[in-house]
N, C-alpha and C positions, 0 to 999 in steps of 0.2 A: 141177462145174467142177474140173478138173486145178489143182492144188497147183503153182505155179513154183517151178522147181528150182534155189535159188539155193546157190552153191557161193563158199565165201571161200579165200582163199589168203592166208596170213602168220604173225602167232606175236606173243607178248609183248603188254601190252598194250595195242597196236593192235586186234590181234582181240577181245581179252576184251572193248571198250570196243564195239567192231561188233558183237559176236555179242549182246551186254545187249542192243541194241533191236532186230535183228532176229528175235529169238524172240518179241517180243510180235505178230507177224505170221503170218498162215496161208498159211505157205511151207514149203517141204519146205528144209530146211536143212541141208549139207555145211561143216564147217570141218576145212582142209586145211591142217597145222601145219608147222613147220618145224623140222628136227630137228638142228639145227645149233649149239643154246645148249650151252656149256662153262662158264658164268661163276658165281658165288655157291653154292648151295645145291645146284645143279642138276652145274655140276660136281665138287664135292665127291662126289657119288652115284655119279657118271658114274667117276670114277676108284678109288674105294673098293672100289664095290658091281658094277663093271661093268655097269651099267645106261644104258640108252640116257636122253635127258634127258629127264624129266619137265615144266619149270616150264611151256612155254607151251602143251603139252596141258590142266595143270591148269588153268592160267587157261581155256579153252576150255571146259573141262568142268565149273564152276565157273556162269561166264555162262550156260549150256546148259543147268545144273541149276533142275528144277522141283521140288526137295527145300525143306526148309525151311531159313529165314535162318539157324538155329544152324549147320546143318551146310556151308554154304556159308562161312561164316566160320571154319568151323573148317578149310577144307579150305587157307584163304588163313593160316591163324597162323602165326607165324614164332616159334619158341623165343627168348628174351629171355638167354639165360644159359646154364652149364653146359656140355655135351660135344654137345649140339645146339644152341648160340647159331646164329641165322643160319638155319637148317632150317624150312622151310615141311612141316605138318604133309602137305598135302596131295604132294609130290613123294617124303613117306616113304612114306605109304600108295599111289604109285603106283608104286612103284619092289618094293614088297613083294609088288603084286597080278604085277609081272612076274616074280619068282617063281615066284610060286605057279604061275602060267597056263601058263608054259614060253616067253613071248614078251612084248613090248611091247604089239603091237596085244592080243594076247590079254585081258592088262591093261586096256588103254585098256577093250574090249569091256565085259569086267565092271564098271570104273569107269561105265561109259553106265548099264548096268542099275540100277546099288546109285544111283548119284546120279540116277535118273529126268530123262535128259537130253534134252530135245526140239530133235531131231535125231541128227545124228552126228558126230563127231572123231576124224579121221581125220590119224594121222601120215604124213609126204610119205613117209616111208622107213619100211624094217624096219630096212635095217644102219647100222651107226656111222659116223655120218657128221662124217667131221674135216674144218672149213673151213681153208683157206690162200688168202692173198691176197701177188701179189706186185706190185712196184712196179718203174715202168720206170726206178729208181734200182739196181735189184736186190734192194733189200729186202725181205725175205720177211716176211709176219707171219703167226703161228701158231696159230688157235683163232677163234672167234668172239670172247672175249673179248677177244683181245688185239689183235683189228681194233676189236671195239668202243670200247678205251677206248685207241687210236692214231690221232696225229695225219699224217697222209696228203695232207692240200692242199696241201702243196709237192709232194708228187709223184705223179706221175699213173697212175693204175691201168694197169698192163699186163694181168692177169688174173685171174681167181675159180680155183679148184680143188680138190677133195675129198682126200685124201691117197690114197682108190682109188675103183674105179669104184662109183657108189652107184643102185644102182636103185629107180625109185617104187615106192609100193607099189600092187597094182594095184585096190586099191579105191579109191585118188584116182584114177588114171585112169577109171574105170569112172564117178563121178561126173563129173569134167569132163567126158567125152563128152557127157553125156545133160543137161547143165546147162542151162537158159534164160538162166540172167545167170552171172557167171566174177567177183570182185568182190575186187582186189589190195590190200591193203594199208587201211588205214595200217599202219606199222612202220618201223624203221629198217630203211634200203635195202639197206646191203650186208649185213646181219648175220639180217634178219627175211624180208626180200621176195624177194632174187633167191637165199641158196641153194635154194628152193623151185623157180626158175626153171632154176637152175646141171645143177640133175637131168635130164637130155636129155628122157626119157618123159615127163616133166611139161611139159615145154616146148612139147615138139610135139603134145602133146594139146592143149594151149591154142591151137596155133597152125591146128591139123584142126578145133576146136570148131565149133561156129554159135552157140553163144551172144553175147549181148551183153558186151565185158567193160568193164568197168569199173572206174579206179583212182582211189581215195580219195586225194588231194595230203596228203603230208604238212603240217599247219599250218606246221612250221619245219625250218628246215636244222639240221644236225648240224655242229655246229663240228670241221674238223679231216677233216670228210668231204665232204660236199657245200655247202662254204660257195658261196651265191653261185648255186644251183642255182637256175633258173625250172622251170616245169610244163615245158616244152618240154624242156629236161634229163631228166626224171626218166623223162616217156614215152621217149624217144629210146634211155635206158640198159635201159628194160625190154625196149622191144620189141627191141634188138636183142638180148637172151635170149632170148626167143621165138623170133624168127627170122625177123618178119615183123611190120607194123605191125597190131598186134591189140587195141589200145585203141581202143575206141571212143567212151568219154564220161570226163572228167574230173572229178569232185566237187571244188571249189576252194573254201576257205571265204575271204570278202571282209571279215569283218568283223574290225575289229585290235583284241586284247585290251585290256585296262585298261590306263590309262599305268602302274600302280604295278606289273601281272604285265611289261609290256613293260620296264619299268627292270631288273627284277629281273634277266631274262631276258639283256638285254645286261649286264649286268655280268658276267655268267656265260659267256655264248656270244660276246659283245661284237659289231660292226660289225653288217650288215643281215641279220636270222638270219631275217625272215619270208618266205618263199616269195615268188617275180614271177610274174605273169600279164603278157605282153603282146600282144595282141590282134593290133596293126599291126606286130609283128616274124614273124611267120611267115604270112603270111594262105592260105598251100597245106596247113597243119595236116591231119591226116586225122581226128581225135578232135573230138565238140564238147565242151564244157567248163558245165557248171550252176555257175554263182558262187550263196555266199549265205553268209549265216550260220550256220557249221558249228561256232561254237566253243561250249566249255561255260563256265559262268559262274564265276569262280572259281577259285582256287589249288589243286592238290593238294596233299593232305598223304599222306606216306607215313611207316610205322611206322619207331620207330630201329632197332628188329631187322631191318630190310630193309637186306641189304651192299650192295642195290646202286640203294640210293635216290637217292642224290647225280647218279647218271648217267640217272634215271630225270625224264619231262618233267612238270613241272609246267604246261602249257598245253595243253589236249588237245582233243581232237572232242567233240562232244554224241553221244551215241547213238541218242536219239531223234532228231534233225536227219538225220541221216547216213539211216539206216535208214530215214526216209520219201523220201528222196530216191531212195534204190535200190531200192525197191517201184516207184514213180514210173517207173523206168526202167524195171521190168520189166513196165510196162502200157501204157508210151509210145505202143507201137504204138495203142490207143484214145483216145489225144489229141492225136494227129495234127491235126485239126479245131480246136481248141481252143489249143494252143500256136502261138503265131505265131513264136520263135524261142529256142534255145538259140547263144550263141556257139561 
């Protein structure tokens, strides 16, 4: 029986946390990165080394690895001190293999081999790709990070833009094409999800696809960006990237964290930071939507040598929860009989 060709789209980690349990699955696996991070370690490289950005390949390639636990961790270590404080070991060694190879994906390629990674990780781009985002204030902001760590809900998105034109790379396409399932996100939206979308080729392959696609709901809104966002938002922003309503199932997790992570959480992000579902507010919806328990149990802790821990979410997806849910879809079609409804 033919391997389902499931194909992820996003970066950071979002994906590292999706791609952990769908490798324990016998699926032929695509993760399709976004090349758009400027922030910490990653831009540091990016502007020193001229090197295109390594971190949310490494997380990908990291998850994907059937290497042993030393080297997996070694690839995630963050220098503590000195003239490399902040440096994840793993975005030096992927920044050195693009060197070597005379290209990124070249890099990435050997990165696959030396870390025995089951699947493949595949960057959306070859070229340098500089985000800008501007507001119908007129405000322009510059970089992925500096959308990432700007506050933007007073004013409202006029539009995404590369600083030039940035083409896919065409083994993401070549994968979308041929994909069974298409499977977006988690990640943060304007910074993770939609440059991946913002790239025309990538777009419209998603929107030419036949596959099923499917978008993972962020657990929570991003204060400052989408405060106040329901499911219905989030699809509406994607697919109008796309170009066309091309979601077809929503993964929506229903269960509400600990009161002590939900305290923590609004102090932090403050007002109603959890994601809305509502049913009887759109009932013409094109997507159906699988509610359940998608969350993991417990706090993240992240290292203090990580600079960009503070803005990093300590409330995340289960891996395993997620990953049996998008198996699930991509055999849907044989429980037809059996399922009597998804909303």
């Amino acid at each position: 029986m033919r391997k389902k060709k499931i194909v992820t789209i996003g970066g950071g980690t979002g994906s590292f946390m999706l791609l952990s349990g769908l490798k324990k699955y016998q699926v032929d696996l695509s993760a399709i990165v976004s090349m758009a991070d400027d922030g910490g370690s990653t831009g540091v490289l990016r502007d020193e080394l001229g090197v295109l950005p390594p971190g949310d390949v490494r997380q990908c390639l990291v998850a994907l690895s059937d290497s042993s636990e030393i080297l997996r961790k070694l690839l995630n270590y963050r220098f503590e001190e000195g003239g490399l404080k902040g440096h994840s070991f793993g975005n030096l060694f992927l920044s050195a293999l693009e060197k070597l190879s005379g290209s990124f994906s070249g890099g990435v390629d050997e990165a696959m081999k030396i870390l025995n990674v089951r699947g493949q990780v595949i960057p959306v781009t070859n070229h340098d790709a500089k985000l800008y985002l501007e507001l119908k204030n007129g405000k322009i902001l510059e970089g992925e990070n500096e959308i990432n760590h700007s506050d933007f809900s007073t004013g409202e998105v006029k539009k995404m833009y590369f600083s030039s034109k940035i083409g896919a790379n065409k083994k993401a396409l070549k994968c979308i094409k041929e994909a069974d399932v298409i499977v977006i996100g988690p990640g943060n939206h304007y910074c993770s999800i939609l440059p991946n979308l913002l790239i025309k080729e990538c777009a419209q392959a998603i929107e030419k696809s036949k596959a099923k696609v499917v978008y993972n709901c962020n657990l929570t809104n991003k204060k400052g960006h989408t405060d106040g966002f329901s499911i219905d938002d989030y699809v509406e922003s994607i697919n109008s990237f796309i170009g066309k309503d091309r979601i077809d199932y929503v993964i929506f997790n229903s269960k509400k964290p600990g009161k002590e992570l939900i305290e923590k959480y609004r102090k932090q992000e403050g007002g109603n930071f959890l994601v809305d579902f509502h049913l009887e507010k759109n009932p013409s919806r094109k997507f159906k939507v699988i509610k359940g328990n998608f969350i993991q149990n417990g706090e993240i802790k992240y290292p203090k040598s990580d600079a960009l821990a503070s803005a990093r979410s300590f409330i995340r997806h289960d891996s395993d929860k997620l990953a049996k849910a998008i198996t699930l879809i991509s055999e849907i079609e044989n429980y037809k009989s059996i399922i009597k409804e998804i909303v």
